[in-house]
C-alpha positions in Angstrom: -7.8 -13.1 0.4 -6.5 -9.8 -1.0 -7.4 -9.7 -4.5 -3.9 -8.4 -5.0 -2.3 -11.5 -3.4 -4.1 -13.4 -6.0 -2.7 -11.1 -9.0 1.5 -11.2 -7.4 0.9 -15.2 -7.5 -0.6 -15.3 -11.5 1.7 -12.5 -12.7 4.6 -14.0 -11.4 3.8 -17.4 -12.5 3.2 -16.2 -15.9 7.0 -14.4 -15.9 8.4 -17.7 -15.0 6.8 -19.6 -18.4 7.2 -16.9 -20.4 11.1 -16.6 -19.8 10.9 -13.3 -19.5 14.1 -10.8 -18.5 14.5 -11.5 -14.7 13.9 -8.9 -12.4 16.4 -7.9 -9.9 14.5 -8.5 -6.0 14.8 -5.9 -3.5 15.3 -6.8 0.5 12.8 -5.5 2.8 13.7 -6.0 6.7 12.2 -4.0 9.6 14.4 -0.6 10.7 17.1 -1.8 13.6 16.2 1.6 15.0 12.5 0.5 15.6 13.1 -2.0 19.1 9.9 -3.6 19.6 7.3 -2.4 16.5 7.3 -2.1 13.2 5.3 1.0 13.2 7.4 4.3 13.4 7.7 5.9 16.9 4.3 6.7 17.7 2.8 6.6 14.1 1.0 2.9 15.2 -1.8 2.3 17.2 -4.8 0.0 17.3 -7.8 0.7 14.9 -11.4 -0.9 15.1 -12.8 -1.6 11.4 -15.5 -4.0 9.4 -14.4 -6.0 6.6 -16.9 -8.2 4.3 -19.1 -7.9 7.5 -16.9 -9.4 10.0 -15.7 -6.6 13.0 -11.9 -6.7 14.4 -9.2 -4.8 16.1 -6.3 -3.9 13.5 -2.5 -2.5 14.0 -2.6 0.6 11.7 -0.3 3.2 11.1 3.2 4.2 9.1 6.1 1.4 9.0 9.5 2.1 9.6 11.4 -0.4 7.4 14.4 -0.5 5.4 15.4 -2.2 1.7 18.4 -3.3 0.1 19.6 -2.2 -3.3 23.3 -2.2 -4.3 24.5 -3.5 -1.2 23.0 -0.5 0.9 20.1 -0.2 3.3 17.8 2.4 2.8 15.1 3.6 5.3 12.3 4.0 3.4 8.2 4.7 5.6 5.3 2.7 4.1 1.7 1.5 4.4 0.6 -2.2 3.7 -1.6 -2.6 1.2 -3.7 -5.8 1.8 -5.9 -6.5 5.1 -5.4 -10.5 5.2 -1.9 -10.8 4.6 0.6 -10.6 7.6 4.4 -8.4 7.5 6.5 -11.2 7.3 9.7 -9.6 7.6 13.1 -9.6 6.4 11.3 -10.9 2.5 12.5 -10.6 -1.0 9.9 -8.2 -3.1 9.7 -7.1 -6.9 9.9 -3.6 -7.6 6.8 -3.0 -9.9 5.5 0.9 -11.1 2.6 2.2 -9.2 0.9 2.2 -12.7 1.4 -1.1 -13.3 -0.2 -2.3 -9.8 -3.0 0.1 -9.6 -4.6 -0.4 -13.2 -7.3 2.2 -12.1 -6.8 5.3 -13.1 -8.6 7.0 -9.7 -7.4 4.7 -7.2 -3.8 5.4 -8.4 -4.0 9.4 -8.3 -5.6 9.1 -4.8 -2.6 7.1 -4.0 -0.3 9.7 -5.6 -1.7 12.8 -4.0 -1.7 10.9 -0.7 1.8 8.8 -0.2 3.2 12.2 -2.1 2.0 15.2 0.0 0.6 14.1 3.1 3.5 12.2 4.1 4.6 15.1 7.1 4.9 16.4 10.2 1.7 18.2 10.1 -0.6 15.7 7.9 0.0 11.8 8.0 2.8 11.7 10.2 1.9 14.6 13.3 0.4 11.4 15.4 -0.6 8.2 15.6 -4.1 8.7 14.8 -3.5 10.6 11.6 -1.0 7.8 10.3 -3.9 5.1 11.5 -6.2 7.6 9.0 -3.7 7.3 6.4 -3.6 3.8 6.3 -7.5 3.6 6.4 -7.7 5.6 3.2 -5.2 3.2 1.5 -7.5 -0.1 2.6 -10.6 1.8 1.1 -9.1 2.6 -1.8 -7.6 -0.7 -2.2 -10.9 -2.6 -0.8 -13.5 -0.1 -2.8 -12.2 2.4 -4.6 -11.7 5.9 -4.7 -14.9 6.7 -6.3 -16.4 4.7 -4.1 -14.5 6.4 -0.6 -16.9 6.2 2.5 -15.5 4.5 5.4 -18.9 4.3 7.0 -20.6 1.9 4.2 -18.6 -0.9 1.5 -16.8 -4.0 2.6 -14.1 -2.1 4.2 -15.4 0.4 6.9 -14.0 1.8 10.1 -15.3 1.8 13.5 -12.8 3.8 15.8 -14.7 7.5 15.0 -11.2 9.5 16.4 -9.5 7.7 12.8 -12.9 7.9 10.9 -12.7 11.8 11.3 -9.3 12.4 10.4 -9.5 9.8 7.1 -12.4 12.1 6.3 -10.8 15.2 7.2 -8.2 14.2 5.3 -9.5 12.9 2.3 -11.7 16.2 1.8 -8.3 18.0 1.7 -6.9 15.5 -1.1 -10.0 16.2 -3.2 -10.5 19.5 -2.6 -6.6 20.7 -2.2 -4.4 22.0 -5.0 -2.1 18.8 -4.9 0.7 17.5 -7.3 0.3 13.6 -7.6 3.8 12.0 -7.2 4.3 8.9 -8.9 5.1 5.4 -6.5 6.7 1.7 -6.6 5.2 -1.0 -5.0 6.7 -3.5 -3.1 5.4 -6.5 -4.0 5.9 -10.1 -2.4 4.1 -13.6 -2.0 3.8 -14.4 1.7 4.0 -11.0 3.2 2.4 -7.4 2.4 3.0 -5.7 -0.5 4.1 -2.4 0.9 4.6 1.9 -1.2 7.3 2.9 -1.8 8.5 6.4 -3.2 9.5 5.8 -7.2 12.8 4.3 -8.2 14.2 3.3 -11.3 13.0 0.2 -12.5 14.9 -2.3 -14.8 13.3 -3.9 -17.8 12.4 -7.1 -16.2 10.5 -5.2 -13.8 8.2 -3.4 -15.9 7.5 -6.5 -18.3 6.6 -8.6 -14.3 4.6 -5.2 -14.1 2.8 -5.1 -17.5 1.6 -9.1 -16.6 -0.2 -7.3 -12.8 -1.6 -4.9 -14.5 -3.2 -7.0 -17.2 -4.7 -9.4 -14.3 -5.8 -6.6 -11.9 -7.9 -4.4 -14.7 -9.5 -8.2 -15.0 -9.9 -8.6 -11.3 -11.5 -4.9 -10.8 -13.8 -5.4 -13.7 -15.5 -8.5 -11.8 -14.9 -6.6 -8.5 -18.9 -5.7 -7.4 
């Protein structure tokens, strides 16, 4: 189980004692314009990778969905962020500050630079391979950290060497390019994936639910080995 599963279910249970402001929820559904996948048009394919030593085929690549704010549907491309939890889709999600989710201060800039920048025709979205690269770099940071990135060791490793050579490719360029982080949201739900999102505004309520995640995941990455 996704240690960030873990931290949605604790945060939001401790909203709900505490009485807090409510937050408003935000409708995620999959784009009409998508027929059959999820995945944009030929930003999905299937990807071979290890996690906590057990080998299996995953869908990876950039999601086409859409959310609901003010009565309006807005197409909006993502990445999951969790390996065991399933898109269970159309889902109500809080809207909760990158900074508030990602507690670390690496992992977070990583994410920054990456959903920021390489979010084009000629990085993360030229192919299906790069956009299966992009999500591997997300699961590694998510799974071991950015100062920990190596796909080829950790509990989160991947197999397919076509995807293992872009990720690398592409993470040399985020550490070594002249990059402006740009700050995120998170999409965050029980029962589905907790999915980026570019930055909104977020009401009060949202950054008090945010200030209880990022309380419980500085805990959880403390014990993380």
């Amino acid at each position: 189980m996704s240690r960030f599963k873990t931290i949605f279910s604790a945060a939001a249970a401790l909203l709900a004692l505490s009485g807090g402001a409510q937050a408003a929820l935000v409708t995620v559904r999959d784009n009409p314009d998508n027929g059959s996948s999820v995945f944009a048009t030929g930003l999905g394919r299937n990807v071979t990778i290890s996690h906590d030593g057990v080998n299996r085929q995953v869908g990876a690549g950039v999601f086409s969905l859409q959310y609901q704010d003010d009565d309006a549907w807005t197409n909006f491309q993502t990445f999951c962020l969790q390996l065991d939890e399933r898109l269970t889709l159309p889902k109500d999600h809080q809207r909760v500050s990158g900074a508030a989710y990602f507690q670390n201060g690496a992992d977070r800039t990583a994410l920054e630079i990456l959903y920021g920048n390489f979010m084009t025709s000629g990085l993360g979205l030229k192919d299906a391979t790069s956009a299966a690269a992009m999500q591997t770099i997300i699961w590694e940071i998510t799974e071991d950290g950015a100062a920990n990135f190596n796909l080829a060791t950790g509990s989160f490793k991947v197999l397919s060497l076509d995807v293992f050579a872009k990720a690398n490719l592409f993470w040399s360029l985020l550490v070594t390019g002249s990059f402006e982080p740009v700050r995120f949201n998170v999409f965050s739900a029980a029962g589905t994936q907790d999915l980026l999102v570019s930055e909104v505004p977020l009401p009060g309520g949202v950054l008090l639910f945010g200030s209880a995640i990022a309380g419980f995941a500085f805990a959880r990455r403390q014990r993380k080995p």
